[in-house]
GULO-146610 format. One record per residue: x, y, z of N, C-alpha, C in turn; residue number from 1; residue in three letters. Coordinates in pm, whole numbers, padded with zeros to 5 digits. Layout:
<atoms>
> X_Y_Z_X_Y_Z_X_Y_Z_NUM_Ala
...
</atoms>
This chain:
<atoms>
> 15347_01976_09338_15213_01922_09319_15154_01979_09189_1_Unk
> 15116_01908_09119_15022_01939_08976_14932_02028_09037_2_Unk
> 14879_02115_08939_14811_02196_08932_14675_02118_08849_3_Unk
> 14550_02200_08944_14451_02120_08872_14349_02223_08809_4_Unk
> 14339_02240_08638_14284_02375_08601_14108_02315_08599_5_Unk
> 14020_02460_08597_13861_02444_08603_13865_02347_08538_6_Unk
> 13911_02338_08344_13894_02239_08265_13852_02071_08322_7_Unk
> 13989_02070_08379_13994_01924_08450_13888_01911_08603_8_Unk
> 13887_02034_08648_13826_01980_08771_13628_01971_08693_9_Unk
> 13595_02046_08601_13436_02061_08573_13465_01891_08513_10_Unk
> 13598_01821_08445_13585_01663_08396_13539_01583_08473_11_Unk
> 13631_01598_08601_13635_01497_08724_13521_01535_08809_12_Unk
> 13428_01598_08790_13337_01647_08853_13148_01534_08770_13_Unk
> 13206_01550_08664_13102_01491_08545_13046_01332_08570_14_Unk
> 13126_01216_08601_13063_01121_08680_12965_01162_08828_15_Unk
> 13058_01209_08897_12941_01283_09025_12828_01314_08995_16_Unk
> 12802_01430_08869_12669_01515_08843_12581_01418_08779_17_Unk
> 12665_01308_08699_12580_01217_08585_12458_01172_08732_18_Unk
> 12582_01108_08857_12492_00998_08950_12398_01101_09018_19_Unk
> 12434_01229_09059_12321_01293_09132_12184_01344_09068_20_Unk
> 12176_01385_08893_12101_01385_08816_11989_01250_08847_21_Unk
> 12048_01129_08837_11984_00999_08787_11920_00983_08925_22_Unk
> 11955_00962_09051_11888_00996_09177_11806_01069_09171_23_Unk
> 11783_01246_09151_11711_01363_09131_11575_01288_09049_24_Unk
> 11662_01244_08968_11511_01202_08861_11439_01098_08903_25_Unk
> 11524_00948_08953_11438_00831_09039_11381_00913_09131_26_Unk
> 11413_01003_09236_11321_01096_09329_11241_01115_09304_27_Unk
> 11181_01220_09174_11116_01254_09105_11001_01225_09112_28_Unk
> 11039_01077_09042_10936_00967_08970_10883_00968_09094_29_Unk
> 10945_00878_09196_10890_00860_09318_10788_00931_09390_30_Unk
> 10817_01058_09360_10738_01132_09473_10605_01172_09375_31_Unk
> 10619_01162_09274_10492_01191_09172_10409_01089_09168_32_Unk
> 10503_00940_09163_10399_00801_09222_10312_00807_09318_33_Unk
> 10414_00851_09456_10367_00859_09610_10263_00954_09565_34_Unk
> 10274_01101_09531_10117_01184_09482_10017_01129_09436_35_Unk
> 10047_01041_09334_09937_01033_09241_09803_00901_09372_36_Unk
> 09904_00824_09395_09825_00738_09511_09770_00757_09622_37_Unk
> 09840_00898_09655_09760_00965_09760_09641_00998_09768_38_Unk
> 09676_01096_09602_09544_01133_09559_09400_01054_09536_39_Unk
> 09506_00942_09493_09377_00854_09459_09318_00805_09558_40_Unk
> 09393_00779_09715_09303_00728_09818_09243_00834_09902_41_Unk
> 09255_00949_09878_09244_01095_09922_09053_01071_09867_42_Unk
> 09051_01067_09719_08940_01101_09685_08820_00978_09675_43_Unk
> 08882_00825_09718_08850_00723_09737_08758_00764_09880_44_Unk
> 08859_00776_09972_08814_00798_10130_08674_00939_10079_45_Unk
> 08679_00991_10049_08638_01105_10072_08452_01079_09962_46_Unk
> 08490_01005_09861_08324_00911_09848_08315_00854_09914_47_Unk
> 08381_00756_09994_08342_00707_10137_08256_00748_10204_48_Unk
> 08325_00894_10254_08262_00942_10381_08112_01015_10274_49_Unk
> 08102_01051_10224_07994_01110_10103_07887_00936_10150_50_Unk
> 07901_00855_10083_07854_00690_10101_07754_00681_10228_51_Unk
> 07876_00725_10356_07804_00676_10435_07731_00773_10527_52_Unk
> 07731_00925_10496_07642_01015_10500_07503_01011_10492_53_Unk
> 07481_00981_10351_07419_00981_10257_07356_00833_10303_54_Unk
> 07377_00703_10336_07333_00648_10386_07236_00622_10552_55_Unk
> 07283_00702_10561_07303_00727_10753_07203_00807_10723_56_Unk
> 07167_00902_10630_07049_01027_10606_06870_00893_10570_57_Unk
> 06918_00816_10489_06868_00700_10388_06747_00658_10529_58_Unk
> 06780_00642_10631_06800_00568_10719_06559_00623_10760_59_Unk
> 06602_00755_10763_06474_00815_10772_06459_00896_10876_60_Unk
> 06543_00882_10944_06486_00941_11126_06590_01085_11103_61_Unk
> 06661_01109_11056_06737_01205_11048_06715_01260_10886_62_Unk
> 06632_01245_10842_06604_01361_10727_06625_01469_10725_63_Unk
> 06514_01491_10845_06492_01679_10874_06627_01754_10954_64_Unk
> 06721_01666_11021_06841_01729_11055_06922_01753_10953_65_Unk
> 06904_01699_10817_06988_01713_10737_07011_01889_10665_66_Unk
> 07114_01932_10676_07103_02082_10611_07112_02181_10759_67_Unk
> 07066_02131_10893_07043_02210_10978_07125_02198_11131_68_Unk
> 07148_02084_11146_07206_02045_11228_07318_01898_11251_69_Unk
> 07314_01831_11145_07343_01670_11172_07493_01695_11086_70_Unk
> 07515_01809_11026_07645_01813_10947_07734_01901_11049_71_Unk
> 07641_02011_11111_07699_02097_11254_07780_01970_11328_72_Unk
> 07719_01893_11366_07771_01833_11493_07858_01718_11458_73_Unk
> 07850_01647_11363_07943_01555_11257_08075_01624_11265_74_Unk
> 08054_01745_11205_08158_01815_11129_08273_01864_11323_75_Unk
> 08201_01930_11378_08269_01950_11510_08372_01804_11591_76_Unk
> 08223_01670_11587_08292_01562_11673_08456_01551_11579_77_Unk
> 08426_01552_11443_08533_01485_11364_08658_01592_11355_78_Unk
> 08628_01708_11386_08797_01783_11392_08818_01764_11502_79_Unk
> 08760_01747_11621_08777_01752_11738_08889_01613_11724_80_Unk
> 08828_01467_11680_08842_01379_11700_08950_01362_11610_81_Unk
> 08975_01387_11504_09083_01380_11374_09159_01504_11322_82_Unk
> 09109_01600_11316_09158_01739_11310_09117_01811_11207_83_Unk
> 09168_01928_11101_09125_01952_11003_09074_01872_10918_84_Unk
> 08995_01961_10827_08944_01926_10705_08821_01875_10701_85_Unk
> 08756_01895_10770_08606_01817_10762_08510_01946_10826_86_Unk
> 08520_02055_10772_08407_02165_10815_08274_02102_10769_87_Unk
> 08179_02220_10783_08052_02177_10700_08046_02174_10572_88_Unk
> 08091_02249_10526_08098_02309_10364_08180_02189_10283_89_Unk
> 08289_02117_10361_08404_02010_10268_08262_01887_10311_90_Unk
> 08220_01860_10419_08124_01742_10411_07984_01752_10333_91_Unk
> 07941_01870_10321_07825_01902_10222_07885_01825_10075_92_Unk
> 08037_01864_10026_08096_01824_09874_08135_01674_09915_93_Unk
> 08162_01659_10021_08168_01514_10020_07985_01438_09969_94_Unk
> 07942_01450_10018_07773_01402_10039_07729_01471_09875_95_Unk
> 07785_01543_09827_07772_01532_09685_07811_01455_09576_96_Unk
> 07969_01464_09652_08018_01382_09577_07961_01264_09543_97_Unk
> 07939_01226_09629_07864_01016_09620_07720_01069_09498_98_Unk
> 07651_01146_09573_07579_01164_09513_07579_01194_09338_99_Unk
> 07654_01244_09305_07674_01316_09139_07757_01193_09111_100_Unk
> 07842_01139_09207_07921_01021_09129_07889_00860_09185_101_Unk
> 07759_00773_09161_07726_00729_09276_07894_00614_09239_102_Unk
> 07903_00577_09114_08005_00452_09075_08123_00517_09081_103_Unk
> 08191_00494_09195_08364_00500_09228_08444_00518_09105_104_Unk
> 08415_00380_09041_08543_00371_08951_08533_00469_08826_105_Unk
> 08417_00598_08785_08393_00659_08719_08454_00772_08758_106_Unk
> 08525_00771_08859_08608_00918_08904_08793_00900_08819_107_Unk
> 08867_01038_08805_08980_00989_08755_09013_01043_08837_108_Unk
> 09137_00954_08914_09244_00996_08977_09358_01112_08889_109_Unk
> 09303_01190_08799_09388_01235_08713_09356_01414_08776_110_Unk
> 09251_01400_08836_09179_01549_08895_09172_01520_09065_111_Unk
> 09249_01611_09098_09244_01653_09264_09134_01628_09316_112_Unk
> 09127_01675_09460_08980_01736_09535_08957_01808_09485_113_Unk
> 09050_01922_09498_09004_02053_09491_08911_02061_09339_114_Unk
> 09008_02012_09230_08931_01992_09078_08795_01994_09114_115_Unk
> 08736_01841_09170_08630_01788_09177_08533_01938_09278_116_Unk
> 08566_01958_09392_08487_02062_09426_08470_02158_09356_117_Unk
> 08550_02239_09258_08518_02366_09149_08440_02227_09070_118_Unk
> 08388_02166_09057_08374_02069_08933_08194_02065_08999_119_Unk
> 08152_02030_09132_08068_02017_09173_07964_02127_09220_120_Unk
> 08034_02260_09185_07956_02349_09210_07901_02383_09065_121_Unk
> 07902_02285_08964_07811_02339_08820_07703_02251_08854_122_Unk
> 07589_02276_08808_07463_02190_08831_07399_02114_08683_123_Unk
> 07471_02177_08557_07444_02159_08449_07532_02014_08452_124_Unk
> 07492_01889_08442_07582_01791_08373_07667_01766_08300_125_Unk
> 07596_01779_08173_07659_01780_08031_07769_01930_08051_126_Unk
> 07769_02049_08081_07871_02145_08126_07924_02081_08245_127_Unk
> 07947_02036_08346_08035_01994_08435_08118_01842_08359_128_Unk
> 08044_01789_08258_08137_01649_08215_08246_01720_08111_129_Unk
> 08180_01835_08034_08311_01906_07951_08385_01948_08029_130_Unk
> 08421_01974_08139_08516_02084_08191_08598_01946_08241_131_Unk
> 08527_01845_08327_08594_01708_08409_08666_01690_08266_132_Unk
> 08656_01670_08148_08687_01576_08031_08819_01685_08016_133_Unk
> 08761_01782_07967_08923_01882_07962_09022_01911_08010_134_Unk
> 08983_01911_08190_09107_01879_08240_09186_01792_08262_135_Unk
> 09103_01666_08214_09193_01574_08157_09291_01559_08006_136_Unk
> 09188_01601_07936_09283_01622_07862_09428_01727_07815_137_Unk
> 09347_01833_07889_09473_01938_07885_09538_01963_08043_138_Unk
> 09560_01859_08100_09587_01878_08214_09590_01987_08296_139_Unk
> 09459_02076_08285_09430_02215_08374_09445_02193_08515_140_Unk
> 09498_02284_08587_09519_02332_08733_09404_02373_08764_141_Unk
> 09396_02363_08900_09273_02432_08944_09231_02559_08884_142_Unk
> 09372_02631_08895_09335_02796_08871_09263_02784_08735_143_Unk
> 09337_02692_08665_09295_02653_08504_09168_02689_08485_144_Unk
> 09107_02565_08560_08974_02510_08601_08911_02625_08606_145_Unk
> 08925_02705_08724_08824_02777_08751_08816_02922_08651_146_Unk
> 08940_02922_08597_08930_03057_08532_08850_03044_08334_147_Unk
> 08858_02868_08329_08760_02855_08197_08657_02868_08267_148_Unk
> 08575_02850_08339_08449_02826_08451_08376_02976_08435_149_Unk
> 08520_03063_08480_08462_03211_08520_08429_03299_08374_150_Unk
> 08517_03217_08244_08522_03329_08130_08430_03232_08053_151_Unk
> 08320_03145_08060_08233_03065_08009_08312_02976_07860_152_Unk
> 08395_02921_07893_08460_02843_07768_08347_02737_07702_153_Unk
> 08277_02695_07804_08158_02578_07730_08075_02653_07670_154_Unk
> 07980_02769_07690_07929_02887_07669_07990_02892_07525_155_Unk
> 08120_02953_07487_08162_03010_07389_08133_02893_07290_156_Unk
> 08191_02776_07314_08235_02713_07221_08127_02661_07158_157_Unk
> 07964_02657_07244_07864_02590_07187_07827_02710_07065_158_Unk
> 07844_02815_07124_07783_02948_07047_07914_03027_06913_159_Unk
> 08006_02947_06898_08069_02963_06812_08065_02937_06712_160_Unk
> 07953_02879_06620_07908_02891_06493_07791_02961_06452_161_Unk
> 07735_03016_06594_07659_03123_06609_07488_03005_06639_162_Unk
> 07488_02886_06650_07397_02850_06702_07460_02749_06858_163_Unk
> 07351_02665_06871_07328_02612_06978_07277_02459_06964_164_Unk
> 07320_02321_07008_07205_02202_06925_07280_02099_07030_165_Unk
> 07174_02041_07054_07218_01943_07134_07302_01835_07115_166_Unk
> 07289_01777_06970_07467_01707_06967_07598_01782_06975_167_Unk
> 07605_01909_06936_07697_01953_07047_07744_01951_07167_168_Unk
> 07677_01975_07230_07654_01946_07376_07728_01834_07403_169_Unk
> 07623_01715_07382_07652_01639_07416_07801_01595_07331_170_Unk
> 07834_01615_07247_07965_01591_07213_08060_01628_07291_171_Unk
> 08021_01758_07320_08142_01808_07421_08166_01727_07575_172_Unk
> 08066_01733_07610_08056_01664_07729_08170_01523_07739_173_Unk
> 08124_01486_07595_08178_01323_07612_08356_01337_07612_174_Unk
> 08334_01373_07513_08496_01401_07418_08582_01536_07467_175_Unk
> 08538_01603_07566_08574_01732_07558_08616_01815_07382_176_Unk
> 08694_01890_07391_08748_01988_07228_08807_01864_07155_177_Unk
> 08744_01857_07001_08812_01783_06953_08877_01875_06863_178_Unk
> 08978_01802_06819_09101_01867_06771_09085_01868_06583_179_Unk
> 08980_01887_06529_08985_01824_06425_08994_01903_06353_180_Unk
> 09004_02044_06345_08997_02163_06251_09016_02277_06339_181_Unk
> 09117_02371_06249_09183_02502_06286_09112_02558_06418_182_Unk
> 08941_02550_06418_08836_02635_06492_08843_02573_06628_183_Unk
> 08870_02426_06629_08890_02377_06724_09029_02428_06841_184_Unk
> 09120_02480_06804_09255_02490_06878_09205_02689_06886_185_Unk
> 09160_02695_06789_09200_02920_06781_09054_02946_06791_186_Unk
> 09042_02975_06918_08898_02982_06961_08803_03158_06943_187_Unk
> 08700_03165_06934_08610_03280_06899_08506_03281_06951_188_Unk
> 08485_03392_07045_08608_03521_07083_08662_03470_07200_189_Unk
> 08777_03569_07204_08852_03543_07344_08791_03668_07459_190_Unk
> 08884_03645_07516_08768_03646_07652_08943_03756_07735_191_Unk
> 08938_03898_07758_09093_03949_07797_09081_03986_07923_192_Unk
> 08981_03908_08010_08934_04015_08100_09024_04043_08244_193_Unk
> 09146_03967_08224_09255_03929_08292_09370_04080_08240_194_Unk
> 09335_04168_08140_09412_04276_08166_09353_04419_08198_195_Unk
> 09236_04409_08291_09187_04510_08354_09160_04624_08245_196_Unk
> 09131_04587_08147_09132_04746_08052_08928_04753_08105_197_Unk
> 08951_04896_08098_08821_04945_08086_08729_04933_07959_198_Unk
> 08610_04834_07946_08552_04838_07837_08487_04970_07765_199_Unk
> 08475_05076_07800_08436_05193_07734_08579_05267_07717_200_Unk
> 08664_05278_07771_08810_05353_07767_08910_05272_07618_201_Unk
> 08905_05397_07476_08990_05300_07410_09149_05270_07444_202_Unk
> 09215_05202_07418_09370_05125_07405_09364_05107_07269_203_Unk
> 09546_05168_07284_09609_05157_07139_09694_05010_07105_204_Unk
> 09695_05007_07007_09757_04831_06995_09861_04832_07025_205_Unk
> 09965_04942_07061_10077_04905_07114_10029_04865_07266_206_Unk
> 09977_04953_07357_09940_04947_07473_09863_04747_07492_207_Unk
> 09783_04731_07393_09726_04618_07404_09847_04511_07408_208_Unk
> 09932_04526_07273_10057_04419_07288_10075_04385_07408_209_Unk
> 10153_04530_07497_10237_04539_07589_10149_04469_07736_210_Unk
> 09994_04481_07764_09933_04398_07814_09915_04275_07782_211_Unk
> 09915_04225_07690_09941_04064_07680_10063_03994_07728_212_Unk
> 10168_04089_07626_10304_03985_07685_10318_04002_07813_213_Unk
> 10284_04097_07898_10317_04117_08066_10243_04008_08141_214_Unk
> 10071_03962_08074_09992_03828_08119_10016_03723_08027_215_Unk
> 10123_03696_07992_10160_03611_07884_10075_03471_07879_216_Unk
> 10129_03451_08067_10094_03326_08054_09892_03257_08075_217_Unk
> 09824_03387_08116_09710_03379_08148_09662_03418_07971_218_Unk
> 09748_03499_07884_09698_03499_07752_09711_03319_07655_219_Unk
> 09808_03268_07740_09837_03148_07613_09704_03035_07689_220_Unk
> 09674_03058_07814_09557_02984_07860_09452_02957_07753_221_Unk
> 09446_03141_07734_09273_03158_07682_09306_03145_07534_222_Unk
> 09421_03122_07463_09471_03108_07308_09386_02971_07299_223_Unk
> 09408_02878_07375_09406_02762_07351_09472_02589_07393_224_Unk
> 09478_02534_07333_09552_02415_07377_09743_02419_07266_225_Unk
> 09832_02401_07344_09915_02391_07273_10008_02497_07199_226_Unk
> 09973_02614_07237_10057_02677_07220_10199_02773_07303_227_Unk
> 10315_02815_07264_10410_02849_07318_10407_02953_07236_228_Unk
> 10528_03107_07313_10527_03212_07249_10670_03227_07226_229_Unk
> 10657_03278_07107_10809_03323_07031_10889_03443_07056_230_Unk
> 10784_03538_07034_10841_03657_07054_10709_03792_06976_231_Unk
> 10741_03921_07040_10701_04029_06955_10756_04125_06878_232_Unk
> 10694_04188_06757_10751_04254_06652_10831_04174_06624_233_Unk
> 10873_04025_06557_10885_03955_06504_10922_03973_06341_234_Unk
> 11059_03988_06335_11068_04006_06171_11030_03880_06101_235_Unk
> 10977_03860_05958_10947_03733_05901_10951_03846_05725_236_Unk
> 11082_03724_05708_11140_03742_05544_11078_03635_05479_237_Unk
> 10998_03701_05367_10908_03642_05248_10952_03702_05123_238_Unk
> 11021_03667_05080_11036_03691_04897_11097_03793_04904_239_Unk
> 11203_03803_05003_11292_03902_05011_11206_04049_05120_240_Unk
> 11125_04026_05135_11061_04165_05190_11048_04116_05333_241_Unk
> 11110_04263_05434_11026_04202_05586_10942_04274_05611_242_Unk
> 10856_04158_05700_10720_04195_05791_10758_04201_05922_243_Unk
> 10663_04286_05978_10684_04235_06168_10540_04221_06159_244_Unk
> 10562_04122_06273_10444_04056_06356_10409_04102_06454_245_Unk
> 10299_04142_06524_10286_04235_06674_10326_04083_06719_246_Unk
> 10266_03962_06712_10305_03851_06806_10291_03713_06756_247_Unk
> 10432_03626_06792_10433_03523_06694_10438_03400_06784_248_Unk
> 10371_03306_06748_10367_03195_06854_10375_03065_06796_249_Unk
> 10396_02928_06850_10402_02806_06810_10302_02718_06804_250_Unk
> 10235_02647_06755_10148_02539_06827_10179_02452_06784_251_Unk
> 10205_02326_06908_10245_02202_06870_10155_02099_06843_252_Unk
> 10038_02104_06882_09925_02049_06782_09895_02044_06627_253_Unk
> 09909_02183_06587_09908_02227_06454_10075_02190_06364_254_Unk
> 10180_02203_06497_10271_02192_06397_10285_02317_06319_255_Unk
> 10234_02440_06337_10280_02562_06249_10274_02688_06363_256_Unk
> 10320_02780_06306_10337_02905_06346_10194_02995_06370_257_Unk
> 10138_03044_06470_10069_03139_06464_10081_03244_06468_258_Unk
> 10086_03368_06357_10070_03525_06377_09958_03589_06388_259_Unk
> 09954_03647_06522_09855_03749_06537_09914_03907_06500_260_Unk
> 09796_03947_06434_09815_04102_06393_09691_04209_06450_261_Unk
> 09779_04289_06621_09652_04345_06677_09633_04389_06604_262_Unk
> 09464_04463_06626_09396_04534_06529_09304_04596_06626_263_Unk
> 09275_04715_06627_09143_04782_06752_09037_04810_06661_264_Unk
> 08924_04831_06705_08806_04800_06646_08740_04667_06519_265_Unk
> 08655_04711_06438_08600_04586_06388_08692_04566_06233_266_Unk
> 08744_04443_06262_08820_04397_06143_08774_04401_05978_267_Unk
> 08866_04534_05922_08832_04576_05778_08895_04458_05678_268_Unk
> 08794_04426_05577_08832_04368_05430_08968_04419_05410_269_Unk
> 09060_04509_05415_09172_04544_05360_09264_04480_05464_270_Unk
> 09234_04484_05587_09363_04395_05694_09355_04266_05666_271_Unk
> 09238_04178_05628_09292_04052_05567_09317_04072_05481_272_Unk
> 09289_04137_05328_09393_04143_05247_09580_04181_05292_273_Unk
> 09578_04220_05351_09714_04260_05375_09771_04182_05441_274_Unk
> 09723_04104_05487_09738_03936_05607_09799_03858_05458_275_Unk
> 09707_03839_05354_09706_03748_05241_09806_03747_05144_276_Unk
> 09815_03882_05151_09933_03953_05018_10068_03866_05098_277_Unk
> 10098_03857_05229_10237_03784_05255_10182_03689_05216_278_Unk
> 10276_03636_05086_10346_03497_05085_10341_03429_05224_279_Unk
> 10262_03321_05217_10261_03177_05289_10240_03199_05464_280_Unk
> 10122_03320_05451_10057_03342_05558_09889_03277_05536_281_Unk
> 09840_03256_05621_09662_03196_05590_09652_03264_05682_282_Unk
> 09530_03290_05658_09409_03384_05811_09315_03265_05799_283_Unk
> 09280_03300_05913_09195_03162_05979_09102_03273_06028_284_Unk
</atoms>
């Protein structure tokens, strides 16, 4: 009997993997379809029940139960009767929901429940339409969500030219971040509060490095939109001479390289010169 070596058997193996790949991936699709429609009748049903709350309140005779008792006993018949998910607290965000959104088709199926509830506990408009707009555009996770929420990203960004004006605002709201200049993607200041350092206790920039890359991925959050990380102490040959980089990263928006160079305390005239002196570095 022939002998059959790995070579040949990983060959004869290669039609098999091609067909179980192409399945894996029609799966895929499938089950991300089946999600996405769920979702969408998930949050359909759920202005519904908001609709007819909120109607049923409309009504007049049950005003004053509202807040005290009429969501108590709603909320009980309906787990009793259907099961989870309808406490007081999820039917209060339902009965908001309608309310903050009265037109259906103004919701995106592109944001969860859950989105929409971190979304409904801002009371500011114009700040709750930037955050809805962003996670659309940068497709944020809840955690996303809530952790721009907690480190004031709308906050920063209005106050990042050091004023405040209402077409801002309202720009943001509409458009979420537009992408139109460097300031837009490499935001000021960042916000580290995700590596527990003590604000009166100093850290040395090695120590700081070594806390970033360990929260890598909660650091490339608060970087911005679009970026990936390369690596640290990073050699980079310019005109024959090397540099290291404490940390070198990608952005695919920009299309270029970002180097950061820690620095502890307030940034001296001579560290951007020394940023500048490399050949075909820019400080931003």
């Amino acid at each position: 009997m022939p002998k059959i070596t790995v070579k040949n058997a990983e060959k004869a193996a290669t039609p098999l993997t091609t067909l179980v790949s192409q399945i894996k991936a029609l799966m895929t699709q499938a089950r991300a379809a089946v999600a996405h429609e769920v979702n969408a009748y998930n949050l359909k049903t759920y202005w519904e029940i908001g609709h007819i709350i909120v109607e049923y309140e409309q009504k007049g005779n049950v005003k004053a139960q509202y807040g005290t008792q009429l969501l108590k006993d709603l909320s009980k018949r309906l787990i009793d009767d259907i099961g989870r998910g309808f406490s007081v607290s999820n039917l209060q965000f339902m009965r908001r929901f309608f309310l903050e959104y009265p037109i259906q088709q103004t919701l995106s199926v592109e944001l969860s429940w859950s989105h929409y509830c971190e979304l409904l506990i801002i009371s500011d408009k114009d700040k709750r339409a930037f955050y809805e707009q962003e996670c659309q555009n940068a497709s944020w996770s809840v955690r996303e969500l809530k952790r721009k929420i907690e480190t004031s990203l709308f906050e920063r960004l209005l106050l990042s030219d050091g004023s405040t004006n209402k077409e801002t605002v309202l720009a943001l709201s509409r458009k979420g971040i537009a992408m139109s200049k460097p300031e837009d993607i490499l935001r000021e200041p960042y916000v580290f509060e995700f590596l527990g350092a003590r604000e009166q206790k100093p850290i040395l920039e090695k120590d700081l490095e070594r806390r970033l890359i360990r929260h890598i991925e909660n650091f490339l959050l608060e970087l911005g939109r679009g970026f990936m990380f390369v690596g640290s102490q990073q050699r980079i040959t310019l005109g024959n001479t090397h540099y290291y980089v404490d940390m070198v990263f990608y952005n695919k928006i920009l299309k270029a390289y970002v180097l950061i160079d820690l620095k502890m305390g307030h940034l001296k005239p001579e560290n951007i010169g020394q940023m500048k002196r490399k050949r075909g570095f820019r400080c931003i």
